[in-house]
C-alpha positions in Angstrom: -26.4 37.4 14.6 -24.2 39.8 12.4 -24.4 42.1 15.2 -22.7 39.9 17.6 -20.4 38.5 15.4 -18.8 42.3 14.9 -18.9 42.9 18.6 -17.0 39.5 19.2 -14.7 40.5 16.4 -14.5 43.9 18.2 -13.5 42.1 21.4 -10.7 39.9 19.5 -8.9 42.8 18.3 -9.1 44.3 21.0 -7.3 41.5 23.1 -4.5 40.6 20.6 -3.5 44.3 21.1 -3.4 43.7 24.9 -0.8 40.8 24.2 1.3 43.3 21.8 4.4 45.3 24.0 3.1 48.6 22.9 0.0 50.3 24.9 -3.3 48.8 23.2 -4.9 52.1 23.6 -3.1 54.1 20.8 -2.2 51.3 18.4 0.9 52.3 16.1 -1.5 51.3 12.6 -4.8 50.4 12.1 -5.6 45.9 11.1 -8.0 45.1 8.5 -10.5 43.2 10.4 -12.4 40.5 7.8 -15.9 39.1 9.0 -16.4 36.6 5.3 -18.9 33.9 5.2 -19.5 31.5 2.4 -22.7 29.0 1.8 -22.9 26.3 0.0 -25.3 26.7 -3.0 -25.5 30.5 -2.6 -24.4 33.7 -3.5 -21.1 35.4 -2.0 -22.4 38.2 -0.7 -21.3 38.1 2.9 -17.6 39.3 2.7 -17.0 42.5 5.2 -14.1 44.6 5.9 -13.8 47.2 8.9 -10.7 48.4 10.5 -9.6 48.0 14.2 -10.4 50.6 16.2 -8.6 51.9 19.7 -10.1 51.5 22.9 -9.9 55.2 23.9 -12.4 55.9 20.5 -16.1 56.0 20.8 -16.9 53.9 18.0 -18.3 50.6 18.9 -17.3 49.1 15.6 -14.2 49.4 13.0 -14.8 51.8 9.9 -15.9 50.0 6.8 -13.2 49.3 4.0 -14.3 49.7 0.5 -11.1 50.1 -1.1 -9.4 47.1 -1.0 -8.8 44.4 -3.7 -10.6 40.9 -2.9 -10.3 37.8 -4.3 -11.4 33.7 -3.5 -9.2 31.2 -4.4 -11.1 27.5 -5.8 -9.0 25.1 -7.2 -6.7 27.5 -8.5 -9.6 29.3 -9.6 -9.3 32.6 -8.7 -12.6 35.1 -8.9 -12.6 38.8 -8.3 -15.0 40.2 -5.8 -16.2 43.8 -5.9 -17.8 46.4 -3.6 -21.4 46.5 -2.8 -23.7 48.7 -3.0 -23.3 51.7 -0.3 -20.1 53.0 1.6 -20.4 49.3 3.7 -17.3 47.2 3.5 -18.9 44.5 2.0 -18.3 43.0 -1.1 -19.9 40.6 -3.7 -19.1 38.4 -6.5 -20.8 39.5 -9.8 -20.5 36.9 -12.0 -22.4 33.0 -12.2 -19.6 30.7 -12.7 -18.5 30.6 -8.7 -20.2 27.5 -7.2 -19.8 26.8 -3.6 -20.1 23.4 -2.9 -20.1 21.2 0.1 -16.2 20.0 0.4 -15.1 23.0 -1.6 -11.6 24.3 0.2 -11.3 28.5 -0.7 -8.8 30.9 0.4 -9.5 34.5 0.7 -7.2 36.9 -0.4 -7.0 40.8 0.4 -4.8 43.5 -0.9 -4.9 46.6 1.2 -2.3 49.6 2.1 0.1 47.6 0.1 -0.9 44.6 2.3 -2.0 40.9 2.0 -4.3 39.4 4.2 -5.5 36.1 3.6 -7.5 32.8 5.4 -8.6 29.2 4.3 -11.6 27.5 5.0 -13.2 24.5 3.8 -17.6 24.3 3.7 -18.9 21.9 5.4 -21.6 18.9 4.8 -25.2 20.1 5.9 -27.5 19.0 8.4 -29.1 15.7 7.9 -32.6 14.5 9.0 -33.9 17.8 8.8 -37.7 17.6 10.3 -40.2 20.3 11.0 -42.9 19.3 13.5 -46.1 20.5 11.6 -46.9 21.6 7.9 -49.3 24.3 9.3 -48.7 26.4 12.1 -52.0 27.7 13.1 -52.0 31.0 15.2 -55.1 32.1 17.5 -55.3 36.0 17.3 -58.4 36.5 19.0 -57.0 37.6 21.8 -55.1 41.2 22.5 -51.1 40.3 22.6 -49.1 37.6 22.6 -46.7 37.2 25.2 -49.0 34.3 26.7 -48.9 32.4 23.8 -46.1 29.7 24.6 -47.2 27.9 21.0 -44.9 26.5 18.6 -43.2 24.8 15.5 -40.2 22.6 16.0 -37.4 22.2 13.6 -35.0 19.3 14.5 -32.2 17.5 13.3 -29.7 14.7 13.6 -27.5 16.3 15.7 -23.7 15.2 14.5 -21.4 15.7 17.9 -22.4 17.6 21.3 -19.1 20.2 20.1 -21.1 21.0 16.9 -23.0 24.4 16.2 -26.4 25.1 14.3 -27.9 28.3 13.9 -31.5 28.9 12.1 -33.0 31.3 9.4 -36.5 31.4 9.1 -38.1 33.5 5.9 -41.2 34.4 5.0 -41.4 33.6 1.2 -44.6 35.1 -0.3 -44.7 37.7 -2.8 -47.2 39.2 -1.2 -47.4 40.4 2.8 -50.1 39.6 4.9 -49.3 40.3 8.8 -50.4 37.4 11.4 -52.2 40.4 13.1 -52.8 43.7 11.5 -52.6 45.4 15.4 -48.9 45.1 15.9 -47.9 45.9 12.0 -46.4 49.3 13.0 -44.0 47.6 15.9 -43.2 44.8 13.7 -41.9 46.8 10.5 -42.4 43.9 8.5 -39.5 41.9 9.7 -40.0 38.9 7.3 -36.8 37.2 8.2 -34.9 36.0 11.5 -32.0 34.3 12.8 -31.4 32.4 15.9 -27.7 32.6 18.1 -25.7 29.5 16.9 -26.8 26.7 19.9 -24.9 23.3 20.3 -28.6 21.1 20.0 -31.0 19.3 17.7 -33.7 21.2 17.5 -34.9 24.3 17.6 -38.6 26.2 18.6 -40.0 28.9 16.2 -42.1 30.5 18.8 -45.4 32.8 17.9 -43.5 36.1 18.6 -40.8 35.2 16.2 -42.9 35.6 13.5 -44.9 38.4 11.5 -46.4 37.4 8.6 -48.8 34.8 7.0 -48.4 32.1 4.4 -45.1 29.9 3.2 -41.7 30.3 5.8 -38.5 28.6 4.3 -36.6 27.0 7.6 -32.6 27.0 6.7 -31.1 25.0 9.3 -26.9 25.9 8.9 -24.3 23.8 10.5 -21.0 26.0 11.9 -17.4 24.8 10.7 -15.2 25.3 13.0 -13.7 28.8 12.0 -17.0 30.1 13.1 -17.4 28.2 16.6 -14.3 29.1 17.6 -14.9 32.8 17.4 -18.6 32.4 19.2 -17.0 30.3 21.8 -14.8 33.0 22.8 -17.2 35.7 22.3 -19.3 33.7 25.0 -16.2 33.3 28.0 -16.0 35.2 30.8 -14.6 38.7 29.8 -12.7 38.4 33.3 -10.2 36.0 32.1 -10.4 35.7 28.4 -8.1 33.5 26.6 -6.6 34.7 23.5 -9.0 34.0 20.9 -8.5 31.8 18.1 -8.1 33.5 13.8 -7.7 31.7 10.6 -6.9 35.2 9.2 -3.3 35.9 8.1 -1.8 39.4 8.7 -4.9 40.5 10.2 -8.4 39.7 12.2 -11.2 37.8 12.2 -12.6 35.0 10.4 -13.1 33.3 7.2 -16.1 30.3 7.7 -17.8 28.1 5.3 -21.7 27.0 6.1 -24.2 24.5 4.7 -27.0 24.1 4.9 -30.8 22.2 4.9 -34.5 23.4 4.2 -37.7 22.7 5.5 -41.1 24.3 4.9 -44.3 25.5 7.3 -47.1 27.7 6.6 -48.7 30.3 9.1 -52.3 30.5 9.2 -54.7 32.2 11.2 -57.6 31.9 13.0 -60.0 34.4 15.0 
């Protein structure tokens, strides 16, 4: 999903310099583009910053940004984020004492070039009546493949309005690996963790080829403020006639989105 959210942002910037007077294809300066995502009870550790790139370039995505001063605002509140590990763009905070909280409103503030860039967003409640449809997800592996198996494990909730978007981690939690079948380790690489495209529904199917390993999967089910919806809605209109898409970032691009969300449990098992 990161992936797609970095082409959409991609797209964005390029259409707000179409609607500029001077040609989008040599832009006069480069915009800090800011992809920042914040969950309730978790770390902040999902703040990115790339630069716009022109249309004539072969890059398919904006330079990372490691240089710039970043901050969130809480209250008044004001913590101090710093660069991650790696020459990524992204940036963490370091200390303990920043909670995120459902109904918790936080600015974003960046200082870059001698410019300030900021956006507001507020997280919102999580998913109620969070279900999964079995405890044990029991997986045949006698036979060679697994493209014909259509078996599954539903996750569902109470779905708040048909507008509202939900997307889906799903995590294998033991300390220890143990592939579902040993034959397709190599093409796997021990992907332990997936995410699903945001989908406006209330429920979701973990399907057999979505997963890799044995044992205890935590199910996060996030629901999308709408910061984030807006920027997947236009990402998914018709690149024929695209409206200009919507920001909640000041002096620059992209978006600033709160999430919450709920957890349920399953175990894979296997039988032969």
């Amino acid at each position: 999903m990161r992936q797609i959210i970095l082409f959409f942002l991609s797209i964005l910037a390029l259409v707000l310099w179409g609607c500029e007077e001077n040609s989008p294809l040599v832009p006069e300066s480069q915009q800090v583009v800011v992809r920042a995502y914040i969950y309730a009870n978790e770390p902040v550790d999902d703040i990115q910053l790339t630069t716009t790139y022109s249309i004539t370039s072969e890059d398919t995505v904006g330079a990372p940004l490691n240089d710039a001063t970043i901050s969130l605002v809480k209250n008044g509140q004001t913590y101090a984020l710093v660069p991650s590990a790696g020459d990524s763009g992204y940036y963490h905070y370091p200390g303990d004492d920043l909670q995120v909280d459902v109904g918790d409103e936080f600015e974003i503030v960046v200082e870059h070039n001698g410019e300030t860039i900021t956006g507001k967003t507020m997280v919102p409640s999580p998913p109620v009546d969070v279900a999964i449809s079995k405890d044990v997800y029991t997986i045949d592996t006698s036979a060679f493949g697994f493209r014909g198996d259509t078996s599954s494990v539903t996750v569902s909730w109470n779905q708040e309005d048909e507008d509202t978007f939900y997307f889906i981690v799903v995590e294998n939690i033991e300390a220890e690996l143990v592939y579902i079948d040993e034959r397709f380790g190599d093409m796997l690489r021990g992907i332990r963790r997936f995410r699903s495209h945001p989908i406006k529904d209330d429920e979701y199917q973990i399907q057999r080829f979505d997963l890799t390993f044995q044992g205890m999967h935590d199910v996060r089910v996030y629901k999308v403020n709408q910061e984030y919806a807006d920027l997947y809605e236009f990402g998914l209109q018709d690149s024929r006639n695209l409206n200009e898409p919507k920001s909640n970032i000041q002096n620059g691009l992209g978006v600033f989105a709160g999430f919450s969300s709920a957890t349920v449990q399953f175990t894979v098992s296997v039988t032969e």
